[in-house]
NUBA-143254 format. One record per residue (C-alpha): chain; residue in one letter; x, y, z. Coordinates in Angstrom, 3 decimals. Layout:
<pts>
PT chaine residu        x        y        z
PT      A      A        X        Y        Z
...
</pts>
This chain:
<pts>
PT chaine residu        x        y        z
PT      A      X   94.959   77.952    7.401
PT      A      X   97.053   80.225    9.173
PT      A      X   99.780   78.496    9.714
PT      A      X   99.939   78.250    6.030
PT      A      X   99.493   81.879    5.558
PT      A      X  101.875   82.547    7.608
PT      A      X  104.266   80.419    6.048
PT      A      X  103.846   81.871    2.689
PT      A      X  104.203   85.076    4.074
PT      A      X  107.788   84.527    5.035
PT      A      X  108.886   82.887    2.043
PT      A      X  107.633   85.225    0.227
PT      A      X  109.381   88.428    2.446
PT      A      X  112.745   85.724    2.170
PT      A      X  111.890   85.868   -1.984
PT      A      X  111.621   89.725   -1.976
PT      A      X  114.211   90.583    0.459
PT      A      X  116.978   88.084   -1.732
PT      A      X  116.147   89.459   -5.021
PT      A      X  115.771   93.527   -4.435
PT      A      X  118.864   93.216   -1.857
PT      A      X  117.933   95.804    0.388
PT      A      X  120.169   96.071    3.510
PT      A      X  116.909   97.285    6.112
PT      A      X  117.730   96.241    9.841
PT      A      X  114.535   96.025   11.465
PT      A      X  114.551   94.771   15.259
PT      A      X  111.732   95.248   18.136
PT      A      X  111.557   95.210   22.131
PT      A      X  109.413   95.529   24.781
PT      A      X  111.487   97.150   27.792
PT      A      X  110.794   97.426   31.545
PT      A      X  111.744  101.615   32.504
PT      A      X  111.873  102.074   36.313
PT      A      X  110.505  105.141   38.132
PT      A      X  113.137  107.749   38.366
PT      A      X  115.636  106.039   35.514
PT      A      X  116.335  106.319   32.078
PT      A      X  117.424  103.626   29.803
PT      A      X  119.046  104.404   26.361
PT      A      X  119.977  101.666   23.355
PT      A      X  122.397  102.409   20.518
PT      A      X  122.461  101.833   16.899
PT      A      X  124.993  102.190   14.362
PT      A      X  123.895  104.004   11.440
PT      A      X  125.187  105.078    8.241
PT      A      X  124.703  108.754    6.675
PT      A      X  121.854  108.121    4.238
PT      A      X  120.331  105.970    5.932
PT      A      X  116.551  106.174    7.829
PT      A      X  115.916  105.806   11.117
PT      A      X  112.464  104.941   11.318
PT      A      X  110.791  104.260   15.008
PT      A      X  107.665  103.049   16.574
PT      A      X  107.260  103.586   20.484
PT      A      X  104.148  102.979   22.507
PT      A      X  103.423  102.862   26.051
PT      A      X  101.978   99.222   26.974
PT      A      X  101.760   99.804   31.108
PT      A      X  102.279  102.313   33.076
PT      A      X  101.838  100.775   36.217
PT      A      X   99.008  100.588   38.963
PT      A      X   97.635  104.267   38.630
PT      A      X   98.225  103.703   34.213
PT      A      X  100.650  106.421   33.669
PT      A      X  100.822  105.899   29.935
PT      A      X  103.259  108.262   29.236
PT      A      X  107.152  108.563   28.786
PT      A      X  109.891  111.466   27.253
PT      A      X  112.065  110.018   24.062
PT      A      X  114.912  111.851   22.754
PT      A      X  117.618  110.559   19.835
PT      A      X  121.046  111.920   20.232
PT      A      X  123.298  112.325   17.455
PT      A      X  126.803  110.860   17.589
PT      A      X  129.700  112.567   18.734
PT      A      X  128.313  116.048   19.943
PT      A      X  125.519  114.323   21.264
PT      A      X  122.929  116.810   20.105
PT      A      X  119.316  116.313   20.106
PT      A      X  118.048  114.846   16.645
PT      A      X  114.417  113.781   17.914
PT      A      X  112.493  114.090   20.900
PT      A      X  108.711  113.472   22.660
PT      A      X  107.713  114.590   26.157
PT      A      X  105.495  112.621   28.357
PT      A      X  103.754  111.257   25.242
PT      A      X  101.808  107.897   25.185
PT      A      X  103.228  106.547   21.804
PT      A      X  104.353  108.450   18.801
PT      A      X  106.509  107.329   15.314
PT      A      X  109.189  109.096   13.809
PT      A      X  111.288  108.604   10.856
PT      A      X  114.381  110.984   10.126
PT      A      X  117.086  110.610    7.710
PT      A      X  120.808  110.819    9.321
PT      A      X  123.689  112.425    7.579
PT      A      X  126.468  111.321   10.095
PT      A      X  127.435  108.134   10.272
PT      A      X  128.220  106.794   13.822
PT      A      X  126.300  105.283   16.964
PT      A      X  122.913  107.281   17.421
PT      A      X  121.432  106.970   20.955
PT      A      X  118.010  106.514   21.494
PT      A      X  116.902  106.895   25.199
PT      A      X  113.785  106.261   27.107
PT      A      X  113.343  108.685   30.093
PT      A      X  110.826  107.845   33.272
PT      A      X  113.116  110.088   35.471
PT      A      X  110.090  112.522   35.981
PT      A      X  107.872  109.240   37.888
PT      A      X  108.493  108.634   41.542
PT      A      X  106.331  105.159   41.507
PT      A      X  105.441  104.156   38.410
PT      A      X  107.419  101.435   36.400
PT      A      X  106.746  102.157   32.503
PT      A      X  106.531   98.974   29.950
PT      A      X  107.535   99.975   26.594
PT      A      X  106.975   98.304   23.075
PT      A      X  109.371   99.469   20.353
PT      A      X  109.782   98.798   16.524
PT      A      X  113.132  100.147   15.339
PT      A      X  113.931  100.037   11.636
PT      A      X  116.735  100.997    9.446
PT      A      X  116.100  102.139    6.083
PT      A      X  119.668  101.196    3.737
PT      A      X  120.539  103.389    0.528
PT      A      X  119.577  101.655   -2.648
PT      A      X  122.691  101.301   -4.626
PT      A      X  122.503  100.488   -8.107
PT      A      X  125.320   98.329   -9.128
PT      A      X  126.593   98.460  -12.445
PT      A      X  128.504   95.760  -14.028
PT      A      X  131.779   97.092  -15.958
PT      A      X  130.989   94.834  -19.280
PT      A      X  131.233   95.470  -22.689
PT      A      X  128.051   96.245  -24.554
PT      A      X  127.866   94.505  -28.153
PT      A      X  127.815   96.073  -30.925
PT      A      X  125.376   93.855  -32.414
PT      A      X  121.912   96.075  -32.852
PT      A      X  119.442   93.094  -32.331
PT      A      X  121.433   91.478  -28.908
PT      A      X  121.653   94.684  -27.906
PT      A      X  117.686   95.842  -28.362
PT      A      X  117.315   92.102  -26.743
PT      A      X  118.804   92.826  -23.655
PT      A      X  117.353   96.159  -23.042
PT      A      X  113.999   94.434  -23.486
PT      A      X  115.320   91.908  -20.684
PT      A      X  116.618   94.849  -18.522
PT      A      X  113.128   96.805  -18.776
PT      A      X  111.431   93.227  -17.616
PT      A      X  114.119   92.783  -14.938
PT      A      X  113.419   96.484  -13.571
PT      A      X  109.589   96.239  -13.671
PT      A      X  109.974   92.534  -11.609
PT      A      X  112.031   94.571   -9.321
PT      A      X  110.346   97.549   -8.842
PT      A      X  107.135   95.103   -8.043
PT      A      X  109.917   93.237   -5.885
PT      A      X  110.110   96.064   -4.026
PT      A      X  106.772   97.524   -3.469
PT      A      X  105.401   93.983   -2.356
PT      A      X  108.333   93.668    0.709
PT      A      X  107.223   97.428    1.685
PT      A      X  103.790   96.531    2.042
PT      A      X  104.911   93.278    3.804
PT      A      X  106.915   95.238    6.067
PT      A      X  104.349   97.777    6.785
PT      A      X  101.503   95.099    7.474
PT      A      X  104.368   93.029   10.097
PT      A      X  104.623   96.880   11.644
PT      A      X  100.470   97.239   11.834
PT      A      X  100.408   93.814   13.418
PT      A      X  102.949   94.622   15.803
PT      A      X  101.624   97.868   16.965
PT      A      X   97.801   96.155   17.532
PT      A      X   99.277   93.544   19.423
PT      A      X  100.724   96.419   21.596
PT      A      X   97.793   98.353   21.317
PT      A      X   95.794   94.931   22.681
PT      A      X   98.433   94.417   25.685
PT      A      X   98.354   98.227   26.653
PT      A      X   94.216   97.643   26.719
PT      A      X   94.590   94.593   28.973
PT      A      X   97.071   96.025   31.270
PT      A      X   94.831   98.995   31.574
PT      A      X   91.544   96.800   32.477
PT      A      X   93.710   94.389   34.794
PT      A      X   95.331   97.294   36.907
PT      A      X   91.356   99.114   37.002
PT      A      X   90.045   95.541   37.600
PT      A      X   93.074   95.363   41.192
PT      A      X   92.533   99.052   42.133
PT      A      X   88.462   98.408   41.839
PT      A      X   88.761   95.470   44.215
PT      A      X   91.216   97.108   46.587
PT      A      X   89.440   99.652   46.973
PT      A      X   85.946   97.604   47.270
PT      A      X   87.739   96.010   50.346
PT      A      X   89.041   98.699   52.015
PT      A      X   85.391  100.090   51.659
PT      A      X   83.924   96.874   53.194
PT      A      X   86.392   96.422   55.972
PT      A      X   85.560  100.080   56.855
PT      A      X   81.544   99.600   57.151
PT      A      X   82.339   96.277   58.785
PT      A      X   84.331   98.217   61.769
PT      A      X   81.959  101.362   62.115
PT      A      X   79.097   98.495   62.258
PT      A      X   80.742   97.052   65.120
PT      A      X   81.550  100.157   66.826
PT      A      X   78.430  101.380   66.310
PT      A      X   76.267   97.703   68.069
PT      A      X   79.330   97.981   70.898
PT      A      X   78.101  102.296   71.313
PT      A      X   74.558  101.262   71.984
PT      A      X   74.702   98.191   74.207
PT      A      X   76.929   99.799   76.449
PT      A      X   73.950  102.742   76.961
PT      A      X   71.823  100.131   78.074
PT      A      X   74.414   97.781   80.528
PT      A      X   75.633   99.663   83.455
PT      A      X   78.074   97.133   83.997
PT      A      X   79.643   98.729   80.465
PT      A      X   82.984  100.133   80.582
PT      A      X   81.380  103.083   78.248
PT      A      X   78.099  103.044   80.159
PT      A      X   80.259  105.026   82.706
PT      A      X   82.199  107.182   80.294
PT      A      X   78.905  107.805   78.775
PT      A      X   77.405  108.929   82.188
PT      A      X   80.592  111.360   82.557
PT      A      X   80.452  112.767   79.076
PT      A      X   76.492  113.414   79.237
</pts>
């Protein structure tokens, strides 16, 4: 069943992406930032166009810093278009009037230890361009009423055309950002489940030696042949 589902689910996003002709880039990652670096990714992008982008947090590492500072540059004069500090996940979407290669950066510089994992969606929003054909328009009253009939039919299939692959695209984006949501809540558990037994042991092995210590202290009070028998004597 939901392989099927599935299945018509693409050919029906193939269907609505071929017939409205929309030129959205859409492309996600899931990137490793070390502790003290910054990576940054470029896109080229068109004036007019949207940049629209998802970011979350998945691990932050033993101690679960979720947190990281995003910035977009604008091309050229490299001036700040968008930016987050030390947030856990956030979504923007900003339309660009220069055209060129925007730079979108991911900065952990501010962490000494921790290693950040981070999940983003990044999608680009084309103009919609209606084309007009250059042909001659008939003279003839009924063809004509015809084919404005056709064109009103054509424009309502598209306009539905269009709506449906937006709501595709936003339920592909709400999947994508639970399954993100569902990894960051798993990383989370698994790094409290290691620091709950590290610390457990380091607990135990620290009762196990003051036990010890503590049955070697009070022989030796009672053997005189004790090595601390005598420092005992000297002390009291």
């Amino acid at each position: 069943m939901f392989t099927t589902t599935v299945t018509w689910s693409l050919l029906l996003t193939i269907l609505v992406s071929t017939v409205t002709g929309e030129k959205d880039r859409e492309s996600e990652w899931t990137v490793e930032i070390g502790a003290g670096k910054e990576e940054c990714f470029y896109e080229q992008v068109n004036a007019g166009e949207i940049i629209e982008i998802d970011y979350q947090v998945v691990d932050g590492g033993s101690r679960n810093e979720l947190d990281i500072n995003f910035r977009i540059y604008r091309p050229n004069n490299g001036m700040i278009l968008v930016s987050d500090f030390k947030k856990s996940d956030n979504a923007h979407r900003t339309s660009v009037d220069l055209s060129g290669d925007y730079k979108i950066c991911f900065d952990n510089a501010y962490s000494r230890f921790a290693n950040k994992i981070v999940f983003f969606e990044l999608i680009i929003d084309g103009e919609d361009e209606d084309e007009e054909d250059g042909e001659e328009v008939p003279e003839d009253n009924s063809l004509l009423k015809n084919m404005e009939e056709e064109d009103i039919q054509v424009s309502k299939i598209d306009k539905a055309l269009k709506i449906m692959k937006e709501h595709i695209t936003r339920s592909r984006q709400f999947q994508d950002l639970i399954k993100a949501s569902e990894y960051r809540d798993r990383s989370v558990a698994e790094h409290n489940f290691e620091n709950v037994n590290f610390w457990s042991l380091v607990h135990l092995s620290i009762m196990i030696v003051s036990g010890i210590c503590q049955v070697i202290l009070v022989r030796s009070l009672f053997d005189d042949k004790s090595r601390f028998h005598a420092i005992w004597k000297k002390i009291c």
